[in-house]
C-alpha positions as a Markdown table, in Angstrom:
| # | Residue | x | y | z |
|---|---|---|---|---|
| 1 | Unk | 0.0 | 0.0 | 0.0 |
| 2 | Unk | 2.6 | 2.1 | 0.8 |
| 3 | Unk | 4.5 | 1.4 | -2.7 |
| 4 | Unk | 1.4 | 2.9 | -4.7 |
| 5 | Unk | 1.1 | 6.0 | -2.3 |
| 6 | Unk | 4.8 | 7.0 | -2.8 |
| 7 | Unk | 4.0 | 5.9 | -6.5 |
| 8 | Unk | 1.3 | 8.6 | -6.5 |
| 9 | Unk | 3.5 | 10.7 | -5.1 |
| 10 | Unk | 6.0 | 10.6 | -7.6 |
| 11 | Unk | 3.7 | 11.2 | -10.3 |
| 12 | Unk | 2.3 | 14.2 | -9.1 |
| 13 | Unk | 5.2 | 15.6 | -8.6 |
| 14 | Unk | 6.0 | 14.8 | -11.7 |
| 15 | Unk | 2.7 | 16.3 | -13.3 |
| 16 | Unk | 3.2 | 19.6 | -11.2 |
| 17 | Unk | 6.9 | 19.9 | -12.6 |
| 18 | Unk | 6.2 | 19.4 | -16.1 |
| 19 | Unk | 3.0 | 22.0 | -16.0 |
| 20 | Unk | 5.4 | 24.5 | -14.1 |
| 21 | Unk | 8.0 | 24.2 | -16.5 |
| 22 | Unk | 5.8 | 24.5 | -19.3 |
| 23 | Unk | 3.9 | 28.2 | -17.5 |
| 24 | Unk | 6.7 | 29.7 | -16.5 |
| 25 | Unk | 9.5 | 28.7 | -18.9 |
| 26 | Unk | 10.5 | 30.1 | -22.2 |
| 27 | Unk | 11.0 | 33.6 | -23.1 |
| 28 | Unk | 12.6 | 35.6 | -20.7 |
| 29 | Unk | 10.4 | 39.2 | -21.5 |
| 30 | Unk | 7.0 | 37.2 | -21.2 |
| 31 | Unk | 4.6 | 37.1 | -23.7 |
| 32 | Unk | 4.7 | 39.1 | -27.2 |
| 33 | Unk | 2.4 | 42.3 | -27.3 |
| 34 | Unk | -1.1 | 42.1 | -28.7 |
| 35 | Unk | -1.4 | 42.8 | -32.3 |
| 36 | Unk | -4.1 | 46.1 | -33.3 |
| 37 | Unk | -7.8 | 44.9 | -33.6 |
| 38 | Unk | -8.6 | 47.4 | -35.9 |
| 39 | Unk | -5.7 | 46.1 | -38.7 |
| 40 | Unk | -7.5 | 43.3 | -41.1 |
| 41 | Unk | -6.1 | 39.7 | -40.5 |
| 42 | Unk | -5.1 | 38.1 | -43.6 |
Protein backbone atom coordinates (compact mmCIF):
# COMPACT_ATOMS: atom_id res chain seq x y z
CA UNK A 1 0.00 0.00 0.00
CA UNK A 2 2.61 2.05 0.83
CA UNK A 3 4.46 1.42 -2.75
CA UNK A 4 1.38 2.89 -4.68
CA UNK A 5 1.13 6.00 -2.33
CA UNK A 6 4.81 7.04 -2.82
CA UNK A 7 3.98 5.91 -6.45
CA UNK A 8 1.31 8.65 -6.51
CA UNK A 9 3.51 10.71 -5.07
CA UNK A 10 6.00 10.62 -7.63
CA UNK A 11 3.75 11.16 -10.32
CA UNK A 12 2.34 14.21 -9.10
CA UNK A 13 5.23 15.56 -8.58
CA UNK A 14 5.97 14.77 -11.74
CA UNK A 15 2.72 16.35 -13.26
CA UNK A 16 3.21 19.63 -11.24
CA UNK A 17 6.95 19.87 -12.60
CA UNK A 18 6.22 19.44 -16.12
CA UNK A 19 2.98 21.99 -15.97
CA UNK A 20 5.37 24.46 -14.10
CA UNK A 21 7.99 24.19 -16.50
CA UNK A 22 5.79 24.54 -19.25
CA UNK A 23 3.90 28.19 -17.46
CA UNK A 24 6.74 29.71 -16.50
CA UNK A 25 9.48 28.66 -18.87
CA UNK A 26 10.52 30.11 -22.15
CA UNK A 27 11.04 33.60 -23.09
CA UNK A 28 12.57 35.64 -20.66
CA UNK A 29 10.44 39.21 -21.47
CA UNK A 30 6.98 37.16 -21.18
CA UNK A 31 4.58 37.05 -23.69
CA UNK A 32 4.70 39.14 -27.20
CA UNK A 33 2.44 42.26 -27.32
CA UNK A 34 -1.07 42.06 -28.73
CA UNK A 35 -1.45 42.83 -32.35
CA UNK A 36 -4.08 46.09 -33.34
CA UNK A 37 -7.78 44.93 -33.59
CA UNK A 38 -8.58 47.43 -35.94
CA UNK A 39 -5.71 46.06 -38.72
CA UNK A 40 -7.53 43.34 -41.14
CA UNK A 41 -6.12 39.69 -40.48
CA UNK A 42 -5.14 38.11 -43.56
Amino acid sequence: MVLILLEALAALVILVLIVWWTMFSGRKGGELEAEDDDQPSR
